[in-house]
C-alpha positions as CSV (number, residue, x, y, z in Angstrom):
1,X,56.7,-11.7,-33.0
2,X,55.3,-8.9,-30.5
3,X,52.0,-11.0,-30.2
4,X,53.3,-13.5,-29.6
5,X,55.3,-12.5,-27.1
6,X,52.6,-10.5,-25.4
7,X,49.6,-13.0,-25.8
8,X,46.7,-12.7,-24.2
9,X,47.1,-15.9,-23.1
10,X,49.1,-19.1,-24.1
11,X,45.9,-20.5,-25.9
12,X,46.0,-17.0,-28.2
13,X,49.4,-17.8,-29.5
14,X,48.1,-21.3,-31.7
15,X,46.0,-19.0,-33.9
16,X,49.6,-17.1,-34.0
17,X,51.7,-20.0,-34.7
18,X,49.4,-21.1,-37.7
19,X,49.2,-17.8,-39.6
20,X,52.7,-17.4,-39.4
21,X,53.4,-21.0,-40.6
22,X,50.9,-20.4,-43.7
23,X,52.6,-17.2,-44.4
24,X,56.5,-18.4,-44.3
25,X,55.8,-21.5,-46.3
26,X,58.2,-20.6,-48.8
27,X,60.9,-19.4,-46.2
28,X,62.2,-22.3,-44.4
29,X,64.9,-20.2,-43.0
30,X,62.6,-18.5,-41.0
31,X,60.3,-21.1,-40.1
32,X,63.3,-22.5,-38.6
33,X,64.4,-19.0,-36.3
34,X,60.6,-18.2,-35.6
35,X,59.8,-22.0,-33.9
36,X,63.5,-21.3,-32.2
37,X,62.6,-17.7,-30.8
38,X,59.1,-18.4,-29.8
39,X,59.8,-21.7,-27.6
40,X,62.4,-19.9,-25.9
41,X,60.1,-17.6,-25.8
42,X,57.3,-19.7,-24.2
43,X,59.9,-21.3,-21.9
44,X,61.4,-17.7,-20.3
45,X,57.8,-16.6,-19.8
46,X,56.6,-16.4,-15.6
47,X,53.5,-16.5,-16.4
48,X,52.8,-19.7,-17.9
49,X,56.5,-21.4,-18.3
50,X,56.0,-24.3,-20.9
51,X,58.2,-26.4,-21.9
52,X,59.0,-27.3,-25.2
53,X,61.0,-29.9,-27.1
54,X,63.4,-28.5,-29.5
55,X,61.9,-27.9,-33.2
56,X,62.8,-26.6,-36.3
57,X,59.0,-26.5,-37.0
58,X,56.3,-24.2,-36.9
59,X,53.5,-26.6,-37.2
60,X,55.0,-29.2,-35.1
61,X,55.3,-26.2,-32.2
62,X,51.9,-25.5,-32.5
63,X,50.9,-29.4,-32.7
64,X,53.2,-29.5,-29.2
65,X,52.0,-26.3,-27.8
66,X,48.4,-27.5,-28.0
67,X,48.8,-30.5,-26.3
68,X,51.0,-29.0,-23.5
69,X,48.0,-26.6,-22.8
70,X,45.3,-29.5,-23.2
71,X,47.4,-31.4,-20.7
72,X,47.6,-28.7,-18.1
73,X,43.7,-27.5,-18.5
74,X,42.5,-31.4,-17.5
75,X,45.3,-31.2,-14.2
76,X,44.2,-28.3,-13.6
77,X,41.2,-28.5,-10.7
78,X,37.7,-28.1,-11.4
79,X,36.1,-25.1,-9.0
80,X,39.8,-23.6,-8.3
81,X,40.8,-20.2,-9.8
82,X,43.9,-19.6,-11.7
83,X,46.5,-18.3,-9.6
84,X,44.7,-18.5,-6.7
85,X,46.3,-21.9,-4.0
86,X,43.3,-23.8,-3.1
87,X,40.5,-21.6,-4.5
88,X,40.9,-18.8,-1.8
């Protein structure tokens, strides 16, 4: 849970989500408090606030997670830093 809630960025946290999916595949229990702690996780965070759709499920987190952060890389304009208004 710590790395995911100290990514190195929000893309990092996909490779997260899967391994933790594979490896609570027996434990739906906690698939179910994981997917809830980490989107209000990814919701609270400054940084990069994404919202999120409630779910129960790991995979279909990650599944929404990934397109979230496709969706903001193509608005996102070519030639402009991050966190820099209008490239300066």
């Amino acid at each position: 849970m710590f790395r995911i809630e100290h990514p190195g960025s929000p893309e990092a946290i996909g490779g997260l989500l899967t391994l933790l999916d594979e490896g609570l595949v027996e434990r739906p229990d906690l698939r179910e408090m994981f997917s809830r702690g980490i989107r209000a996780t990814l919701m609270r965070k400054a940084e990069y606030r994404i919202g999120l759709p409630r779910t129960d499920d790991l995979q279909e987190l990650n599944v929404m997670l990934a397109e979230r952060l496709e969706a903001r890389r193509k608005e996102r304009p070519k030639g402009k830093p991050r966190g820099e208004p209008n490239g300066e």
